[in-house]
Structure formats: C-alpha cells, structure tokens
DRENPA-3360 file (N, C-alpha, C; in nm, 2 decimals, always signed):
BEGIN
1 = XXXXXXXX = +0.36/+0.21/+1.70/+0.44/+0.28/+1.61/+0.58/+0.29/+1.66 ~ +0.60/+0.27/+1.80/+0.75/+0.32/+1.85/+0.82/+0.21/+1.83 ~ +0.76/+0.04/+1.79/+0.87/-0.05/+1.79/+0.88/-0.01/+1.62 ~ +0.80/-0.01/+1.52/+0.85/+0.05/+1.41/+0.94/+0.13/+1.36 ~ +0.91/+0.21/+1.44/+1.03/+0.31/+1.43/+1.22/+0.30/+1.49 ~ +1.16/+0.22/+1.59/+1.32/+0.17/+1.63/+1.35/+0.02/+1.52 ~ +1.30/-0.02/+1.42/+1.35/-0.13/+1.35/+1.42/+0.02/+1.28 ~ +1.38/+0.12/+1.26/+1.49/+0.25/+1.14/+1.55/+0.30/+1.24;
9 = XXXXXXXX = +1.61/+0.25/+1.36/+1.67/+0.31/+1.48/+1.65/+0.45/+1.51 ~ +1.48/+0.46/+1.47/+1.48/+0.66/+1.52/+1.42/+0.62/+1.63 ~ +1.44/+0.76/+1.66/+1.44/+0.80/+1.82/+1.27/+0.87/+1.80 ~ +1.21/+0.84/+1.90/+1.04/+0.91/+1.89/+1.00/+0.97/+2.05 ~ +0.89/+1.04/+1.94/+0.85/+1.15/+2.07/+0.68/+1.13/+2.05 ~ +0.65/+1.15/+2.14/+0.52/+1.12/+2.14/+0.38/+1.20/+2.21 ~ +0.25/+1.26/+2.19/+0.17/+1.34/+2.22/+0.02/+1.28/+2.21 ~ -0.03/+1.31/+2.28/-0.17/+1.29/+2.33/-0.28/+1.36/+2.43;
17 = XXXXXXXX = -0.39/+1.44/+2.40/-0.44/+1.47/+2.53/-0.44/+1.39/+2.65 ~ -0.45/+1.24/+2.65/-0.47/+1.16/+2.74/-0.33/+1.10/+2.76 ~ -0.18/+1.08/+2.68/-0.09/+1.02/+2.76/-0.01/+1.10/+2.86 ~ +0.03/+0.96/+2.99/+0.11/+1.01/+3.09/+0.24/+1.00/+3.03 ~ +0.33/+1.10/+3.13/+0.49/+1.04/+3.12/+0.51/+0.88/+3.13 ~ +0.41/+0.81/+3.23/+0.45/+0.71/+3.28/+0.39/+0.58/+3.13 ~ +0.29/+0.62/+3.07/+0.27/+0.54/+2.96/+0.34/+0.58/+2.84 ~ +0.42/+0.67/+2.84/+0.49/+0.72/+2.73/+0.64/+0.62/+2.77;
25 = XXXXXXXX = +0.63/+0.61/+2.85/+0.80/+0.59/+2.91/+0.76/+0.40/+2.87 ~ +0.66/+0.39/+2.92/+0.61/+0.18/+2.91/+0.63/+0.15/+2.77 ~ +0.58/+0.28/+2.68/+0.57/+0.23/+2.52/+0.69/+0.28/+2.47 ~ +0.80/+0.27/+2.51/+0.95/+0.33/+2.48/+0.94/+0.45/+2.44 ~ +0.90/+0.57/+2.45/+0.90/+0.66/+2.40/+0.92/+0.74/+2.47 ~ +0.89/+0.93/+2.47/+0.91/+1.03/+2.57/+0.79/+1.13/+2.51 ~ +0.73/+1.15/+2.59/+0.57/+1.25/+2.60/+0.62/+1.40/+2.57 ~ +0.62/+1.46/+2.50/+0.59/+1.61/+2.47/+0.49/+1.69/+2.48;
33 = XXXXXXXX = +0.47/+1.78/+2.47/+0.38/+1.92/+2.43/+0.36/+1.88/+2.24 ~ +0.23/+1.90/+2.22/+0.22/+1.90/+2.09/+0.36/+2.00/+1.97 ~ +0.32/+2.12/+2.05/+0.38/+2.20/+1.99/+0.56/+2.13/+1.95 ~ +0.58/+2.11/+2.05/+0.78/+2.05/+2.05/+0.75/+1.95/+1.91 ~ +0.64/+1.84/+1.97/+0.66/+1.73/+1.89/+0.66/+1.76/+1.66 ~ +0.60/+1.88/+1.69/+0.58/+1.92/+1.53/+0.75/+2.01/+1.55 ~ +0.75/+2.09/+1.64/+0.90/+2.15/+1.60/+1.04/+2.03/+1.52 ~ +1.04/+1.87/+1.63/+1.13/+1.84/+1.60/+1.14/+1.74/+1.53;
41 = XXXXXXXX = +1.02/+1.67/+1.49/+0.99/+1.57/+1.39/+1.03/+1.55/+1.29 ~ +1.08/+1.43/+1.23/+1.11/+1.42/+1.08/+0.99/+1.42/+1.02 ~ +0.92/+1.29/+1.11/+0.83/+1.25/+1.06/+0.72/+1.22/+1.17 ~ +0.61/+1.34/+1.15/+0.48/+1.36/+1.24/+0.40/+1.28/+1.16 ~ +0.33/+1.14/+1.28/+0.24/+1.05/+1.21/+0.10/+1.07/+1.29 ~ +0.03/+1.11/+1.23/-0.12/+1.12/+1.32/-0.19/+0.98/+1.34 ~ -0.22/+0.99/+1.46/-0.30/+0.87/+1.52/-0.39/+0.91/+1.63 ~ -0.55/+0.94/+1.58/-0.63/+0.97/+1.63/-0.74/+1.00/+1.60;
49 = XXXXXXXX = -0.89/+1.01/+1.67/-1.03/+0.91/+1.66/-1.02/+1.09/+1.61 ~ -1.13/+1.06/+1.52/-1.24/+1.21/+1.46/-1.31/+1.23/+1.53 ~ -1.29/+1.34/+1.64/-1.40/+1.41/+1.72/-1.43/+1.55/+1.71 ~ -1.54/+1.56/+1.72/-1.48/+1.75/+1.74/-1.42/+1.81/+1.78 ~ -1.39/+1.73/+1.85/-1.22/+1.82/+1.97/-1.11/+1.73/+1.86 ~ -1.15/+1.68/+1.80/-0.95/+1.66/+1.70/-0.97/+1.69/+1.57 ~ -1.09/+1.77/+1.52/-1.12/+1.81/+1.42/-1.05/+1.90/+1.35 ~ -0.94/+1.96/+1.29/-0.87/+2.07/+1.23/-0.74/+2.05/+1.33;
57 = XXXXXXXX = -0.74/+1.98/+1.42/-0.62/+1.97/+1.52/-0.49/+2.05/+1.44 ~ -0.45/+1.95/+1.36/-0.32/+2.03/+1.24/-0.34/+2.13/+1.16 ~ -0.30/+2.28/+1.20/-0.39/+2.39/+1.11/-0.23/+2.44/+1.05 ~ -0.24/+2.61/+1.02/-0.13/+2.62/+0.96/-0.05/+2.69/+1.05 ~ -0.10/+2.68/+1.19/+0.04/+2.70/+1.30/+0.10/+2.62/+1.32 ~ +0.03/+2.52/+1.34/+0.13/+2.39/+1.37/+0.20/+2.31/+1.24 ~ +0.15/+2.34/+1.14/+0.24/+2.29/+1.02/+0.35/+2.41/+1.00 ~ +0.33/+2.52/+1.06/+0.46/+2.60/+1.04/+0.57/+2.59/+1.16;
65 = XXXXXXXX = +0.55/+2.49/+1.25/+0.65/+2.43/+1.36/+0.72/+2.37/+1.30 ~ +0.67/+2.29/+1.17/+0.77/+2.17/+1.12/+0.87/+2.22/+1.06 ~ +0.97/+2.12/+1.06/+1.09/+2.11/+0.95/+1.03/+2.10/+0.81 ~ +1.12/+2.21/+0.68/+1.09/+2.22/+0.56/+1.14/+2.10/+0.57 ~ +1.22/+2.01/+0.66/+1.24/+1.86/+0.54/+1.15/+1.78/+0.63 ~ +1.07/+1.75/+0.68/+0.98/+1.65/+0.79/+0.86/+1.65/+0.68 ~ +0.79/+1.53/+0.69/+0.70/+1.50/+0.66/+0.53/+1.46/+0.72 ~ +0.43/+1.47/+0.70/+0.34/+1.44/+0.75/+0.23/+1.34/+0.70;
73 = XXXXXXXX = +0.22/+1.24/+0.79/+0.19/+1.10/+0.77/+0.01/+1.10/+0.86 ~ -0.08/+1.14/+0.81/-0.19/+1.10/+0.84/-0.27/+0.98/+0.82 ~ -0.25/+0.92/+0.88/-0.31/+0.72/+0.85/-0.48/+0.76/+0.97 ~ -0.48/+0.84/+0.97/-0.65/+0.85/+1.07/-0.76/+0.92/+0.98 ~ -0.82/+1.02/+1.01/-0.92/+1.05/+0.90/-0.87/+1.20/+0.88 ~ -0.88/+1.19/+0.74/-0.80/+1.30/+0.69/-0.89/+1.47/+0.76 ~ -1.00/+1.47/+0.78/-1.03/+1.58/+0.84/-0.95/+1.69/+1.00 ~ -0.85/+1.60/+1.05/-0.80/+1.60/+1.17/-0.67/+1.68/+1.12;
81 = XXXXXXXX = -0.65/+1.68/+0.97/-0.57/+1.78/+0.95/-0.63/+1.87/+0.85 ~ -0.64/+2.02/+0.83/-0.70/+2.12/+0.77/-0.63/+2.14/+0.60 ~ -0.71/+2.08/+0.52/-0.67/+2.05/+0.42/-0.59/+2.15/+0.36 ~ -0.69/+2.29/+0.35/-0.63/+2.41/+0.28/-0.51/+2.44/+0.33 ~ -0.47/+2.41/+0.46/-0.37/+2.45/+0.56/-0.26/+2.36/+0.52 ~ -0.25/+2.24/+0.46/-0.15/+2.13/+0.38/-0.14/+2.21/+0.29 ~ -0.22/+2.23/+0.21/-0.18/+2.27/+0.06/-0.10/+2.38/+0.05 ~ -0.12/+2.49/+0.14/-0.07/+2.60/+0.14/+0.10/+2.59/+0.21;
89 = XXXXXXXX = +0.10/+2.49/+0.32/+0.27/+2.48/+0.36/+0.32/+2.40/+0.23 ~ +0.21/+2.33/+0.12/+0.32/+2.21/+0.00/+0.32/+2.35/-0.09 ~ +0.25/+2.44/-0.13/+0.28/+2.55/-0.22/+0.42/+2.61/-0.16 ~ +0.42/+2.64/-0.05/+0.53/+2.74/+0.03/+0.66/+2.62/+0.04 ~ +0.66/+2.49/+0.03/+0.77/+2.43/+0.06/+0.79/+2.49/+0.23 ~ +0.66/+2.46/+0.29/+0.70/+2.46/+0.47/+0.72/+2.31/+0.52 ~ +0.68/+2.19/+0.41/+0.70/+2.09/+0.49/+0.73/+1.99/+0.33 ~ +0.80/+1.86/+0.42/+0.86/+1.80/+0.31/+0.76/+1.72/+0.17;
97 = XXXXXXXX = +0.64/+1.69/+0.27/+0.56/+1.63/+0.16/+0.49/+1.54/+0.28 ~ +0.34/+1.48/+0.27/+0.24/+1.40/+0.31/+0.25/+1.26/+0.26 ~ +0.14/+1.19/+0.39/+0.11/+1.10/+0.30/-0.01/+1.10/+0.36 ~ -0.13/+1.08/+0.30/-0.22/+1.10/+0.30/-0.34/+1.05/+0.27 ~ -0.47/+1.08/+0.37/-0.56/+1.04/+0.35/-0.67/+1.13/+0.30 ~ -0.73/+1.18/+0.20/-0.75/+1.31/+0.11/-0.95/+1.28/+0.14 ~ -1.00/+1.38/+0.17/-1.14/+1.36/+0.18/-1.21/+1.39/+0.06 ~ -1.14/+1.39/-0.08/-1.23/+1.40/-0.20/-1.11/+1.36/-0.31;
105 = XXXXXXXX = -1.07/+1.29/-0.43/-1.04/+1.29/-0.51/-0.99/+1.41/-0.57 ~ -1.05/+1.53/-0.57/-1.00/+1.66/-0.63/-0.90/+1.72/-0.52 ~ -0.95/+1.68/-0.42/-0.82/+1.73/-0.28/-0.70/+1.66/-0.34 ~ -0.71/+1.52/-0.33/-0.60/+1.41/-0.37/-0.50/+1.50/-0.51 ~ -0.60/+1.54/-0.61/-0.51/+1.59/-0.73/-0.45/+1.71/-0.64 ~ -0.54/+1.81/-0.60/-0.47/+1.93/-0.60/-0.34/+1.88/-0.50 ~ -0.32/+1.85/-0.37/-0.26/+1.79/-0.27/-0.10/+1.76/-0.37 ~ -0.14/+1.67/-0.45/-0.04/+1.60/-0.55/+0.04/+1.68/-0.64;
113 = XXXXXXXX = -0.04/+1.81/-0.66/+0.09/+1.90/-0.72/+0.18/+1.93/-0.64 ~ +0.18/+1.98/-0.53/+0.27/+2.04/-0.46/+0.35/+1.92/-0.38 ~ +0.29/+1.79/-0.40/+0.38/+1.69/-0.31/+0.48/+1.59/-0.39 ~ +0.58/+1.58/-0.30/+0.69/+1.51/-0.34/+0.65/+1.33/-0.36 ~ +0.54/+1.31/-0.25/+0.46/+1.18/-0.26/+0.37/+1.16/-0.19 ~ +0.27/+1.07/-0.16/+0.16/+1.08/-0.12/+0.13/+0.89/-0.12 ~ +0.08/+0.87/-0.04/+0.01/+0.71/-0.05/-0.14/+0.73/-0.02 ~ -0.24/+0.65/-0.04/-0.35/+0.58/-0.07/-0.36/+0.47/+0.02;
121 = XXXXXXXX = -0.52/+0.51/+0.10/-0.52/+0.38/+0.13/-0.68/+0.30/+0.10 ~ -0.70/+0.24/+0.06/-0.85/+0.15/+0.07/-0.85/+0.00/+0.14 ~ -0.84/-0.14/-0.01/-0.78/-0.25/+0.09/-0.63/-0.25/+0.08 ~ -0.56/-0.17/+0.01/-0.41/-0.20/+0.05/-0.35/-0.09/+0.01 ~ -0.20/-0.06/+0.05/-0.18/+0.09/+0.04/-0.13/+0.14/-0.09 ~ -0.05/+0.24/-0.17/+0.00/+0.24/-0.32/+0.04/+0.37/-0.31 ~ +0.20/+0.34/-0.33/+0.29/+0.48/-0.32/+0.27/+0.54/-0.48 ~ +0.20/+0.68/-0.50/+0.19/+0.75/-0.61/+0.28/+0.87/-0.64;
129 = XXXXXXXX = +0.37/+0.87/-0.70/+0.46/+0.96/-0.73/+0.39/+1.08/-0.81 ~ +0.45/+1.20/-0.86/+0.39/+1.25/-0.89/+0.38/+1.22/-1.09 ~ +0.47/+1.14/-1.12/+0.52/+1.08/-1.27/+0.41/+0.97/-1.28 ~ +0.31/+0.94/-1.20/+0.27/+0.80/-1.22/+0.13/+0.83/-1.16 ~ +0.12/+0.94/-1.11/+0.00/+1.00/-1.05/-0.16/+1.02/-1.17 ~ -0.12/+1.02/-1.32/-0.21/+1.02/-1.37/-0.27/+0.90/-1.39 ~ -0.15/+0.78/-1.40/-0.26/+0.68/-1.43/-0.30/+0.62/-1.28 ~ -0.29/+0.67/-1.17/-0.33/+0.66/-1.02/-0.53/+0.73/-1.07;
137 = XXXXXXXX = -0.48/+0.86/-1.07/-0.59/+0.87/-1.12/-0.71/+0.82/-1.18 ~ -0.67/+0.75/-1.28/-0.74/+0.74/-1.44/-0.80/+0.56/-1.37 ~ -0.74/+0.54/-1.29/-0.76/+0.38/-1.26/-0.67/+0.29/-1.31 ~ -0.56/+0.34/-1.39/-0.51/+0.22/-1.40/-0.38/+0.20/-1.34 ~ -0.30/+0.03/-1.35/-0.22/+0.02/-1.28/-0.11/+0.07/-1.33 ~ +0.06/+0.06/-1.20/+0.16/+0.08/-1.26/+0.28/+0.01/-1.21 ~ +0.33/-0.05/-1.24/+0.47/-0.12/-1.14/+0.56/-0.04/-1.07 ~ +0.56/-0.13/-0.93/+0.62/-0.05/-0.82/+0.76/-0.07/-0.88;
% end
C-alpha cells in the first residue's frame, strides 16, 4: 500500500500488533500507536486477517479519533470494523465517508445514506454514488 500511496505523493503511517520500527522503516513507512494513526489519517485503510482478536477492532472510539474529512477504507472483512459504530460517525458527520465491505445488503443500503460514497467489491470493484445507488441496488448497470 505505501508504494501506492507515494504514486499520490502522501506521506503514510502505518500500525500492526506484529510490525517493528525496523519493518515499518524497510516498507517506507513509519510505525505508530493505533490510536495516532486514526488521529492523523486522511485516509485509514484496514488490512487485516478476521480473528477474534481483530474482530470489532474499529469501534466508535477509534472512529471518533478521525478527521471529520478522512475517510475509511476497509478492503478486509467488513466485521473488523463495528458496523453500528460506522453508521452512527456517517449520521454525526464524524468521518468523511467509507468504502466498504458491508456484511448484508441492507447494511450496504443503510451505510449508503449517510455516505458520500462507498465501493463494492466481488470480481471487480464499482464506485456507487449515492445518485446511482438505486440502480446498484436493483442490479442494473450504470456508466462510470
């Protein structure tokens, strides 16, 4: 993710129970405390296995470290962040908007009101706005 991110010349910070400074520093990056890395993120991207220890990891303390303009990018299994705990910072405008991986279709709708956008993923990914979100829904297509 850190050479991606420097093709948009951002600067990244990075967290893990298991990374060192010294593997954080090899993958160009710089190791934090969870907590910092949600304080100063534009954009917090989760990458990490579904265990019971990373199960609810992202609740609504740590979505209330973020910036109202940062965004949160879950590309792992959407359980690792606490659904009701999203919905409730996109009601409050605590955080800029998700993208997301939704553990039911009716999560996906409710999720979608309060977001500015959201992507999907199955075999390929599809940015759904909220203007285009019904026929996302409904199954049919729409041009990007």
């Amino acid at each position: 993710m850190v050479r991606y991110a420097e093709a948009f010349d951002m600067k990244t910070v990075a967290w893990s129970p298991s990374l060192t400074d010294e593997r954080a520093k090899a993958a160009g990056t710089v190791r934090v405390e969870l907590e910092e890395l949600m304080r100063s993120a534009d954009f917090v991207s989760v990458y990490m296995v579904l265990a019971e220890s990373t199960r609810g990891l992202i609740g609504a303390a740590k979505l209330a470290l973020m910036k109202p303009t940062a965004f949160l990018i879950n590309t792992s299994r959407g359980p690792l962040v606490q659904e009701d705990a999203l919905i409730a910072a996109l009601k409050t405008k605590k955080i800029a908007g998700p993208a997301w991986m939704c553990s039911t279709l009716s999560r996906c709708q409710e999720i979608m009101r309060f977001a500015r956008w959201i992507t999907s993923s199955s075999h390929r990914t599809q940015a759904i706005s909220p203007t285009n979100s019904t026929k996302c829904f409904s199954g049919r297509r729409w041009k990007m």
